[in-house]
C-alpha positions in Angstrom: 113.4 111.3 106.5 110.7 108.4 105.9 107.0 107.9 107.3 104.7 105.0 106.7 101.6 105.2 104.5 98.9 102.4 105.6 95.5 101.5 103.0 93.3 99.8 105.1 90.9 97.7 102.5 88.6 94.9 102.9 90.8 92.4 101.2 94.6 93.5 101.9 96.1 96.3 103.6 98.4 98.3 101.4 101.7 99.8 102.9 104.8 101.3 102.0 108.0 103.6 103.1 107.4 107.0 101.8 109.8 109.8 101.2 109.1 113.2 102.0 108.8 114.1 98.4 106.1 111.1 98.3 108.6 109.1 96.5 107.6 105.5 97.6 111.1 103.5 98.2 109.7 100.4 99.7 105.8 98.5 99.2 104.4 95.7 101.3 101.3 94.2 101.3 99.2 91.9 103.7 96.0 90.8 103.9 93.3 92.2 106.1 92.3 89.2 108.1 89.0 90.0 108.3 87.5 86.8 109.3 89.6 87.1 112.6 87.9 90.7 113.2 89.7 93.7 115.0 92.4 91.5 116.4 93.2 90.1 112.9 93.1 93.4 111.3 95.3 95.2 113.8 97.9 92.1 114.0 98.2 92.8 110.1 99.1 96.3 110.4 101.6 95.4 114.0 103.3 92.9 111.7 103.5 95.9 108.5 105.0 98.7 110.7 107.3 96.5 112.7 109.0 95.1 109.4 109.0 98.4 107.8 110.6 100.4 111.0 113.1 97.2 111.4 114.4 97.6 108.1 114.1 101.8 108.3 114.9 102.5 112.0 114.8 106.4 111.1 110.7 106.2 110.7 109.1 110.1 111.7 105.6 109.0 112.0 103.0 106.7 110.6 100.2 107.7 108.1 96.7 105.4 107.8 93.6 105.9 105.9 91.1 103.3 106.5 87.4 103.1 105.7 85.0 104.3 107.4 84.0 107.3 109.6 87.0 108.9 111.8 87.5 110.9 114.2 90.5 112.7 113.0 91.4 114.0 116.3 91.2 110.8 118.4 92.4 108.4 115.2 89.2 106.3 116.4 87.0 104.7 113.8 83.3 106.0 114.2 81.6 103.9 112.1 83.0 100.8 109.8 80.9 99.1 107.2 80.6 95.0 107.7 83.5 95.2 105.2 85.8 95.2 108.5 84.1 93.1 110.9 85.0 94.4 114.3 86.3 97.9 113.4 83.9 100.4 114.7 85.1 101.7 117.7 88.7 100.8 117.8 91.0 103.4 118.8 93.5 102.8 115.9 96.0 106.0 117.1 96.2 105.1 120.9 96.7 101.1 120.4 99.4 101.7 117.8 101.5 104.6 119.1 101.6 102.3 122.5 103.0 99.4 120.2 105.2 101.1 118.4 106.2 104.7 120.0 105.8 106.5 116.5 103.0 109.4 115.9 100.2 107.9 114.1 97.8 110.3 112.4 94.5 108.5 111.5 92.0 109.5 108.7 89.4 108.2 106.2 90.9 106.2 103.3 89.1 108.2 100.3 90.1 111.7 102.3 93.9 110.1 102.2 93.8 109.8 98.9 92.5 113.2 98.7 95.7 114.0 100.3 98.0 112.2 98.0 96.8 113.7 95.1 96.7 117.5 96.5 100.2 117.4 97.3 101.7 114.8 94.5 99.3 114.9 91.8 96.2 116.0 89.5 95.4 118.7 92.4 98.7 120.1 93.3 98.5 123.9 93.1 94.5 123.7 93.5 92.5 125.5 96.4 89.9 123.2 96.3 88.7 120.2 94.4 86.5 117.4 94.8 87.7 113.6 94.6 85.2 110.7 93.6 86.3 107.6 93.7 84.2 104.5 91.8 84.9 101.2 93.0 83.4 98.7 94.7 81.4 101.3 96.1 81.8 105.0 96.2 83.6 107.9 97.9 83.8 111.1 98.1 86.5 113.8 99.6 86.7 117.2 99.6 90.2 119.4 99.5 90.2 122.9 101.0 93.6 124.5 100.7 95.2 121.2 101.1 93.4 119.7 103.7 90.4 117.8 103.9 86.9 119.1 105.4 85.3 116.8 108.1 82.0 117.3 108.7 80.4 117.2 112.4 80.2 112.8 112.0 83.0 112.4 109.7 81.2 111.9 106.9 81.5 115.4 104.9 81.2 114.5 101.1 79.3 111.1 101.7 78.7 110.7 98.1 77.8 107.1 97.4 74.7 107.8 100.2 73.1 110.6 98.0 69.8 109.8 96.5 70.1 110.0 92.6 66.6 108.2 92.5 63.7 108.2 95.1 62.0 104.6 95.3 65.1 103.2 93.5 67.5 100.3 94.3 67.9 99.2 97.9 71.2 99.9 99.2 73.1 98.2 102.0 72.8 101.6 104.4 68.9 101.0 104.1 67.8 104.0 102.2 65.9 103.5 98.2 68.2 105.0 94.8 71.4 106.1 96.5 74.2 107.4 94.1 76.3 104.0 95.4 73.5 101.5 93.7 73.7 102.9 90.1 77.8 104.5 89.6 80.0 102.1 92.1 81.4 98.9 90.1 78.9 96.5 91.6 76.5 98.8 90.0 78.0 98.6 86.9 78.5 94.9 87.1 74.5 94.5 87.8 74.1 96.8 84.5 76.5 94.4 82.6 74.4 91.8 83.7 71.3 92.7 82.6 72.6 93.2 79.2 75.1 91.0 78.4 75.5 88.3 81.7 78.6 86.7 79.6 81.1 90.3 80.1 83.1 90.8 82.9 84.3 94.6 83.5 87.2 94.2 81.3 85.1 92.8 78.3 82.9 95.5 78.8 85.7 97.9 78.4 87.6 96.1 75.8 84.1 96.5 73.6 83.2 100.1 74.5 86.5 100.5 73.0 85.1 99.0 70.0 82.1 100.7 69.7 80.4 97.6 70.3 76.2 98.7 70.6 75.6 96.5 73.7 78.9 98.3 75.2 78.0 101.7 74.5 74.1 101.2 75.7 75.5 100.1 79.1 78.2 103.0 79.5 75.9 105.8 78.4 73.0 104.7 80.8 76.3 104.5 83.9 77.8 108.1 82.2 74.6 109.4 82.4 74.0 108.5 86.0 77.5 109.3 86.4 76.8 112.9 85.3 73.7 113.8 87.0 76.0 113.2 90.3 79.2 115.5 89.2 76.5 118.2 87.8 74.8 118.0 92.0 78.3 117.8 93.2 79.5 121.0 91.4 76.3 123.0 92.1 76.6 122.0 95.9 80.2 122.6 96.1 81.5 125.1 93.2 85.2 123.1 93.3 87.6 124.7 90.9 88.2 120.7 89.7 86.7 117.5 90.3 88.8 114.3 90.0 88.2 110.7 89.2 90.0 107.8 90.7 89.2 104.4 92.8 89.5 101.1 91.0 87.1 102.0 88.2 88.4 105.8 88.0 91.5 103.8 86.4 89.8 103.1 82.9 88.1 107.1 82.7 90.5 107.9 80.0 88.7 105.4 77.8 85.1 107.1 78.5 86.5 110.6 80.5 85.6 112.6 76.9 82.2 111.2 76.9 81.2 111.8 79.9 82.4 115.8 79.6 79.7 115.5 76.8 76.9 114.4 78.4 77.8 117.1 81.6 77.7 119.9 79.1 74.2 119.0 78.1 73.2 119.1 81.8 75.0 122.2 83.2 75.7 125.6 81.6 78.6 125.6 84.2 82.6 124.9 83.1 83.4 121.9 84.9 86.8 120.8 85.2 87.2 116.9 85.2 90.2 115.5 85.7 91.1 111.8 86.1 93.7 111.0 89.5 96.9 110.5 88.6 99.0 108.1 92.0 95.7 105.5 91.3 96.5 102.7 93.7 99.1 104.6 95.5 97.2 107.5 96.3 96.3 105.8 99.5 99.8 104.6 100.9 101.4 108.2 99.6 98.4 110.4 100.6 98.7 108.2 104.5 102.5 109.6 104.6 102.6 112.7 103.4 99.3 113.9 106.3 102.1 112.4 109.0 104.7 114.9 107.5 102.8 117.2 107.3 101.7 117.6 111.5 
């Protein structure tokens, strides 16, 4: 028995034949055709699941996280960021099960990833935990007894639109010193620019490693930030674990201890921080494993 897990990002979509024990056994990729809008984006995903149900004509149902703000119910996108031109309002779930006569269950991509690692990773056998993902901006998702909490809008656990510091950094939603300006990887990069313009991400890393001074005044100003978000998260939600993953999340065992550090000297509360464990599959498995599942 297979279903298809889609990751719908702003540079490729992410795909792949999933077994029902979330073993992957086939991965394809396009890109998101952005610059051709809705039509370009949904052609993307036509071409994915046709090539993927031609080659695996037992297909049970298809699985797609995407960003934004869904409704779960109707798989319509609420809200999309100018990161997918075109996407608000498009009734993902109705267009595709009239293309391809599959089930297709529809849900925010950091609350798929949620998924993937309640059932196949870090938070199997967990009630509840929280997953932050750090990349290019931030997410949040919350797991309750392996499924993930909504909100009225969609937007339950909107982390990266938290204000960490009033009158701070203008963000792209229009508010002043949201968590997203100061902990996503742009934020970082605009910290590694201030103090050393020549680093990329990688150098940065490779010299934190190296207890390089410039390195470690960068990542304890982003672990301290970092901290002061997990500490609100924990007091706001009392999850029994809270994981890291996204793009960024990937390198937390290099500064994971340090930042369970500076947390104890802002909390008397035991916080359990764990980093994800599927990292760029949790998407793709997480996408499946909710079509199983209904």
């Amino acid at each position: 028995m297979y279903s298809i897990g889609i990751d719908i990002g702003g540079t490729e979509i992410k795909s792949g034949v999933i077994k029902q024990n979330g073993e992957i056994v086939k991965r394809l990729k396009r890109p998101t055709s952005i610059k051709l809008g809705r039509d370009g984006i949904l052609t993307s995903i036509q071409h994915i699941v046709k090539e993927l149900c031609t080659t695996y004509p037992e297909m049970q149902a298809i699985g797609i996280g995407s960003a934004g703000r869904i409704d779960v119910e109707s798989g319509k996108v609420i809200y999309a960021t100018g990161n997918l031109p075109g996407w608000t309002g498009v009734q993902i779930k109705k267009i595709l099960e009239a293309e391809v006569g599959l089930p297709v269950y529809v849900n925010n991509d950091v609350n798929v990833a949620a998924i993937g690692e309640a059932r196949f990773g870090v938070g199997r056998g967990v009630d509840e935990f929280l997953l932050l993902t750090i990349g290019t901006g931030i997410g949040g998702a919350y797991l309750f007894h392996g499924d993930t909490i909504q909100g009225v809008n969609g937007s339950f656990a909107e982390v990266g639109h938290m204000i960490l510091y009033p009158n701070g950094h203008t963000c792209n939603c229009g508010q002043h010193g949201c968590v997203e300006q100061y902990i996503s990887g742009t934020a970082l990069n605009r910290r590694i620019m201030e103090v050393a313009p020549e680093w990329t991400s990688y150098d940065l890393m490779n010299e934190y490693t190296q207890s390089n001074e410039k390195a470690i005044q960068i990542m304890e100003t982003y672990l301290f930030d970092l901290s002061t978000t997990i500490v609100t998260l924990q007091n706001l939600f009392d999850p029994e674990m809270v994981v890291i993953g996204g793009g960024f999340g990937t390198t937390s065992h290099l500064w994971i201890d340090k930042l369970r550090e500076i947390i104890a000297n802002h909390t008397n509360q035991s916080i359990d921080l764990k980093q994800a464990i599927l990292g760029n599959d949790a998407g793709i498995i997480g996408a499946a494993s909710m079509a199983f599942s209904q």
